[in-house]
C-alpha positions as CSV (number, residue, x, y, z in Angstrom):
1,X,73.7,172.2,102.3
2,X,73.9,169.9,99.4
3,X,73.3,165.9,99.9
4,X,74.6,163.3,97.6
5,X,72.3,160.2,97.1
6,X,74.3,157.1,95.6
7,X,71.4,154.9,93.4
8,X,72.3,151.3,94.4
9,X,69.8,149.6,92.3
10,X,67.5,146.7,93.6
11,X,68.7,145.5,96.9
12,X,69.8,142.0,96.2
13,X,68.0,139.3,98.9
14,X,70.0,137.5,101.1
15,X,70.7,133.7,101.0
16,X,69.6,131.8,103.9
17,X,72.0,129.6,105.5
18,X,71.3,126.0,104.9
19,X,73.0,123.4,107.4
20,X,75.4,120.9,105.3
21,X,73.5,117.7,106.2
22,X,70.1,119.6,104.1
23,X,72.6,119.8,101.3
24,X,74.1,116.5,100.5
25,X,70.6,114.4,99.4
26,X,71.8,113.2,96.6
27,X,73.9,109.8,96.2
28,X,76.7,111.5,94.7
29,X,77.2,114.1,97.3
30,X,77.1,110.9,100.1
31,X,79.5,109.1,97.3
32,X,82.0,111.7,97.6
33,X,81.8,112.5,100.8
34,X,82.4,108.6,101.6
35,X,85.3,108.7,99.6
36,X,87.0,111.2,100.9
37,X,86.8,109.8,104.1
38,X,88.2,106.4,103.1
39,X,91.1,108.2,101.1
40,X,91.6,110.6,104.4
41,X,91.9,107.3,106.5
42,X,94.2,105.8,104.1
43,X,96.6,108.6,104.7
44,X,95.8,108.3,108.3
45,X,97.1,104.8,108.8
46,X,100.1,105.7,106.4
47,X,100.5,108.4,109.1
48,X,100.4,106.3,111.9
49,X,102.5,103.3,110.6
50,X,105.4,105.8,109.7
51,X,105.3,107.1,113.4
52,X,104.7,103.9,115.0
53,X,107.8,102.7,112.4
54,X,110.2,106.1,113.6
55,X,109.4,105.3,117.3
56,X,109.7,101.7,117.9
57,X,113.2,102.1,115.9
58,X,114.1,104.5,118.1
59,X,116.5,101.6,120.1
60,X,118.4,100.1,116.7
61,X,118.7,103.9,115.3
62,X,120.5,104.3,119.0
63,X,122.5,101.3,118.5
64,X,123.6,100.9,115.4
65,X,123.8,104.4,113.9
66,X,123.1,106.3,110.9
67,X,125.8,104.1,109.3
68,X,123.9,100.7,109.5
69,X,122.6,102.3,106.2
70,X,126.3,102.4,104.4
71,X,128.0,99.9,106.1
72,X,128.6,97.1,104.4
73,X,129.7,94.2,107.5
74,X,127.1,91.6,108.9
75,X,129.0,90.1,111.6
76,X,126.9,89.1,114.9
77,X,129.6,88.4,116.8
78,X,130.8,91.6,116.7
79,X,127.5,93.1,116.7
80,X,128.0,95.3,113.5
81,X,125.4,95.4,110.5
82,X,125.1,96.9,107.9
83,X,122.5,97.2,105.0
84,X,124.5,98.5,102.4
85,X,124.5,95.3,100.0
86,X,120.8,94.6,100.9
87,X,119.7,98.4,100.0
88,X,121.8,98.7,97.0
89,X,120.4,94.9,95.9
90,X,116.8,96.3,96.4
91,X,117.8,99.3,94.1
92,X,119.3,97.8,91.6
93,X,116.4,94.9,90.7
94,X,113.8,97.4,90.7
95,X,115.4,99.5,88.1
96,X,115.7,96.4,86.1
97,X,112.4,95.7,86.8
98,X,111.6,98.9,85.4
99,X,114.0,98.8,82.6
100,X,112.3,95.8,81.1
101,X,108.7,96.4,82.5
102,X,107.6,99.5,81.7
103,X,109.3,99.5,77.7
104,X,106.8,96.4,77.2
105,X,103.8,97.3,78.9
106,X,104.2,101.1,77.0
107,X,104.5,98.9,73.8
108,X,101.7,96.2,74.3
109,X,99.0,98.7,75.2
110,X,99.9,100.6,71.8
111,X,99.9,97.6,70.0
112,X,96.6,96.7,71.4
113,X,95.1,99.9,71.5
114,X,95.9,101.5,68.1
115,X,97.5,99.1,66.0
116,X,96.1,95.3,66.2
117,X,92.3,94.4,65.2
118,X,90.0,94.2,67.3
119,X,89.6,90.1,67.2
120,X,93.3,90.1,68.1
121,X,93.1,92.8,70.5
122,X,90.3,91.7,72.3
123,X,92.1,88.1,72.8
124,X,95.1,89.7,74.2
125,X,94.0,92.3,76.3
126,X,92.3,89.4,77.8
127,X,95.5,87.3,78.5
128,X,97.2,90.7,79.6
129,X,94.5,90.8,82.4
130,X,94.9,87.1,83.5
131,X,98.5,87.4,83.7
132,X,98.1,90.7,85.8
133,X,95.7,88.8,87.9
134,X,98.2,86.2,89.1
135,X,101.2,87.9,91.5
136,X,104.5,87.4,89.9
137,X,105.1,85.3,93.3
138,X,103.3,83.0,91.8
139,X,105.4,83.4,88.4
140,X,108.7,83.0,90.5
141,X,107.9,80.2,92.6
142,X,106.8,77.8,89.8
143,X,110.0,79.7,88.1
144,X,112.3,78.3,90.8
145,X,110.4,75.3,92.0
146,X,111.1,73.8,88.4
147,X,114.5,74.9,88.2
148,X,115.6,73.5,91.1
149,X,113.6,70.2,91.1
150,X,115.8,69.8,87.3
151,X,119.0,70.5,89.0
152,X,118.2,68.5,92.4
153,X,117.4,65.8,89.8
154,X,120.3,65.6,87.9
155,X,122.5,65.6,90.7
156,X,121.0,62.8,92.6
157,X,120.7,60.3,90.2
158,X,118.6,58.4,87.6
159,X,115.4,58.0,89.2
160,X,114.8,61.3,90.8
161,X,115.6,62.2,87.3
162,X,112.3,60.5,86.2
163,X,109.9,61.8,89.1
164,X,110.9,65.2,88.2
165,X,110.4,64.2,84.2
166,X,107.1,62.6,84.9
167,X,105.9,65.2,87.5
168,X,106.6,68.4,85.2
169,X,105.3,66.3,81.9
170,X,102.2,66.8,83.5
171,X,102.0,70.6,84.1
């Protein structure tokens, strides 16, 4: 009888097994692993607010339909609604939002980053970040607030007209 011997080479040592807690010592490791958990949670509350959102609805979706979302009455009398106008509203200024924000912002941070010098670039990259550190709330509702003190004013009479001149002077 004949026997065949395969030549394997070296045997190659086996890796212990080393518990996950032995492994993560450095303050990266324990950086990442923290921030995965916060992200992970993140998408845990989104999770549970969509849930909690689809199941206390539950009563209005019963009510009112699938057609509270094209209908276009709001009568409350009648007890029809409709979100139509409100949906289509919503739609509508955030594309123009988009329209006009995104065009500008593309075109100031090329400006700034490859075409102005850097005294000038510096300066205005500064006043971008200011302006992006107040809410455009704020922006709207000193926007409005002056609007409609000038039109309140010139509708009432002379000396309204002058608070409102006097009061804005100042800002």
């Amino acid at each position: 009888m004949s026997s065949s011997v395969v030549a394997s080479g070296p045997a190659k040592p086996v890796k212990p097994t080393v518990p996950i807690w032995s492994k993560i010592h450095k303050g990266d490791e324990i950086a990442h692993l923290v921030t995965f958990l916060f992200a992970a949670s993140v998408l845990l509350v989104t999770v549970m607010l969509v849930a909690q959102l689809w199941t206390n609805s539950a009563p209005s979706r019963a009510h009112l339909g699938w057609g509270f979302f094209w209908g276009s009455d709001w009568d409350a009398v009648t007890d029809k609604f409709g979100a139509a106008p409100f949906v289509y509203g919503t739609i509508l200024t955030s594309v123009l939002a988009l329209m006009i924000s995104v065009p500008l912002g593309v075109g100031a941070a090329i400006f700034l980053a490859e075409l102005a010098p850097p005294r000038l670039a510096n300066a205005c990259t500064f006043l971008v970040e200011l302006l992006a550190a107040v809410p455009s709330v704020i922006y709207c509702a000193n926007t409005a607030s002056r609007f409609c003190a000038r039109r309140w004013a010139s509708c009432r009479g002379s000396a309204d007209r002058r608070w409102v001149s006097v009061t804005w002077r100042r800002v």
